[in-house]
C-alpha positions in Angstrom: 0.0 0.0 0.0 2.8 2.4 0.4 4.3 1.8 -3.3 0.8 2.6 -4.5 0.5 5.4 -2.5 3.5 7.2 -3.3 3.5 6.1 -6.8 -0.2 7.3 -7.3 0.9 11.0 -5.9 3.6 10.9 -8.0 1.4 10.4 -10.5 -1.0 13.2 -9.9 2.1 15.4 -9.4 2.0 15.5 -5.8 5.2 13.6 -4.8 6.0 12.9 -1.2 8.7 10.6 -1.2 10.8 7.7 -2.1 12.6 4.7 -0.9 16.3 5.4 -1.1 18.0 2.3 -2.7 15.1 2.9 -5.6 15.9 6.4 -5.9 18.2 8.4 -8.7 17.8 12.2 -8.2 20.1 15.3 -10.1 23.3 15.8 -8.8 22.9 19.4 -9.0 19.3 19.3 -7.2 21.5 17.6 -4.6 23.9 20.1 -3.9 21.6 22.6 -4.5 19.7 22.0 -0.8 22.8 20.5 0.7 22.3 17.7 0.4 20.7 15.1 3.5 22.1 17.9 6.0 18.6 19.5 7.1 17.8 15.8 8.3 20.9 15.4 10.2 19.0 15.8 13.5 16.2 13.0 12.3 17.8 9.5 12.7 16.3 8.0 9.5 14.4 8.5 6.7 16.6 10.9 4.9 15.4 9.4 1.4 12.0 10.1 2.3 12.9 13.2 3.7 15.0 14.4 0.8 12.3 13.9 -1.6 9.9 15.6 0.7 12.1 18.1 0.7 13.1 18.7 -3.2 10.4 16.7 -5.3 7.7 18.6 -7.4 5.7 17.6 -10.4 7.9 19.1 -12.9 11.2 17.2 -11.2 9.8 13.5 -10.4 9.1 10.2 -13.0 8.8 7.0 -11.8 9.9 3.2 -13.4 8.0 0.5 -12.2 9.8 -1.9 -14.2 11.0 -4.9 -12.3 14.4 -4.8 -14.1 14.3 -1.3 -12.4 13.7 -2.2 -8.8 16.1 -2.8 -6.3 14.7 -5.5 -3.6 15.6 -6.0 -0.2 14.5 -8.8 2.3 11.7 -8.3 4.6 12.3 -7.5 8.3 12.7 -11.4 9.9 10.9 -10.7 12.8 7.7 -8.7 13.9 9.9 -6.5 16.6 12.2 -5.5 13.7 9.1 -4.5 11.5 7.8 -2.3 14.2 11.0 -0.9 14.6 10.8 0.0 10.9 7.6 1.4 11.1 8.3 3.1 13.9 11.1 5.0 11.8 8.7 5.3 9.1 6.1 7.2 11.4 8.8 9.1 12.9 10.5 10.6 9.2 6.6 11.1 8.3 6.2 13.5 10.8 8.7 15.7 9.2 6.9 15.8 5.8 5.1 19.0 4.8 2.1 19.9 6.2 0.2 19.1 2.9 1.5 15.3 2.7 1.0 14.3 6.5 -3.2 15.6 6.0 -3.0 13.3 2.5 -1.9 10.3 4.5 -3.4 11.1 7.6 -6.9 11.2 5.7 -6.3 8.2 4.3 -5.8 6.5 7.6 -8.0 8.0 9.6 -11.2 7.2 6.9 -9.8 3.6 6.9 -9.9 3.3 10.4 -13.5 4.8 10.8 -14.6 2.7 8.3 -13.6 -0.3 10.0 -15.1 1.2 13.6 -18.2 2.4 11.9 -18.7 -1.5 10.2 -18.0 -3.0 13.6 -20.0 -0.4 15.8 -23.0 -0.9 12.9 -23.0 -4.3 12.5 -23.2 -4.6 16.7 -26.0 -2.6 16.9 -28.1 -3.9 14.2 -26.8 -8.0 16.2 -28.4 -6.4 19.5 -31.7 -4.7 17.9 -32.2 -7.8 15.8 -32.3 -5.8 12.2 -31.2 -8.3 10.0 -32.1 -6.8 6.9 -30.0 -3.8 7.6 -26.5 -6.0 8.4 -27.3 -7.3 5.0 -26.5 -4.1 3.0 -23.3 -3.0 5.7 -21.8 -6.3 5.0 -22.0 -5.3 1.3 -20.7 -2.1 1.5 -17.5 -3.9 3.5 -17.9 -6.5 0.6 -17.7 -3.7 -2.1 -14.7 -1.4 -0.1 -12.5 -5.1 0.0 -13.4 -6.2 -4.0 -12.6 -2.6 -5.0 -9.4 -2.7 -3.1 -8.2 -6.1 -4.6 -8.8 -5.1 -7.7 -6.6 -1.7 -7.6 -3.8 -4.1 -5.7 -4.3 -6.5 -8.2 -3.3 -4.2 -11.0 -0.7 -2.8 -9.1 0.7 -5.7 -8.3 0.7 -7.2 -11.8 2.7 -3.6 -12.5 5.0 -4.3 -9.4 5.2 -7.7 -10.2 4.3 -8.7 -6.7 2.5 -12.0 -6.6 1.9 -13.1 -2.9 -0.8 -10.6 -0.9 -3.8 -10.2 -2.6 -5.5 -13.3 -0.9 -4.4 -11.7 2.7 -4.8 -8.2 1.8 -8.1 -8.0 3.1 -6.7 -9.4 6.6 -3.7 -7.2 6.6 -5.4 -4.1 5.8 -7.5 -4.3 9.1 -4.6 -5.8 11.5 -2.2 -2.5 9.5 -5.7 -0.2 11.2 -4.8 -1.3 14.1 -1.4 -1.8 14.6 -0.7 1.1 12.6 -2.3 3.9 15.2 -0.4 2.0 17.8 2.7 2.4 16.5 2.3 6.2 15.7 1.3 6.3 19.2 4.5 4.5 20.9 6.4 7.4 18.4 5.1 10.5 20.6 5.0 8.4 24.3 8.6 7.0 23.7 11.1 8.9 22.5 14.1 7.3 21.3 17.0 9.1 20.2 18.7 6.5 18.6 17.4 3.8 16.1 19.1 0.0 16.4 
């Protein structure tokens, strides 16, 4: 969901950042801003940060080609991933104003979607309106077919082949672990990533 995202902003000329061993950028541009130095202070996500910083519509094309991307291995364990994400959440709060409401939205109407599915559906259990669950279960129906079909032809782009069965899943466990994370960001501060 990430690659999509920032791929699709790219696309609509609103670029927010990158992923650094995927990223070429203009030597000059570089030099230009100095460089990674006004993220010195941060302890990661100067490729995100950079782009942030630099990229507009007129200055940013993406290549989705395999043959163009660089993989790495996923994190081994789930304390390493949160770690990631916790560095991820911690650059993103450094973004411009602009790009933190973008992604923010998009979380936020994820996550009431969700509550508002789970408080609704309880409700309409307790009053004993059947009829009723019938038509929120569709919209949840028509929110996850809609979803796998964008992921599907992103992935076919991307030429990623194994989460479209669990995206469903992993898009409601990412609503909540997500918010937790970001929380863990502001209550623990760590000065120093491992």
């Amino acid at each position: 969901m990430t690659a999509i995202q920032y791929f699709s902003w790219a696309l609509a000329g609103k670029p927010y950042m990158g992923v650094g061993r995927n990223l070429a950028y203009n030597r000059e541009l570089f030099f230009k801003v100095k460089g990674f130095t006004s993220h010195y202070h941060i302890p990661s996500g100067d490729d995100d940060l950079f782009i942030n910083q630099v990229a507009t519509k007129n200055n940013v094309a993406i290549e989705y080609s395999y043959e163009s991307q660089t993989i790495s291995q996923a994190k081994s364990s789930y304390n390493e991933w949160v770690l990631q994400r916790k560095r991820h959440f911690a650059a993103g709060f450094h973004y411009k104003r602009f790009h933190k409401i973008i992604l923010g939205m998009f979380s936020l109407s994820n996550f009431f979607f969700y509550l508002s599915f789970i408080a609704l559906t309880t409700l309409l259990l307790i009053d004993k309106l059947y009829y009723p669950i019938i038509i929120v279960n569709f919209l949840l129906f028509l929110k996850i077919i809609s979803q796998l079909i964008i992921l599907k032809k992103s992935m076919n782009k991307l030429v990623e082949k194994n989460l479209l069965l669990i995206s469903p899943i992993l898009d409601f466990i990412f609503v909540i672990i997500n918010p937790l994370i970001a929380l863990s960001n502001i209550i623990v501060k760590e000065n120093k990533w491992k």
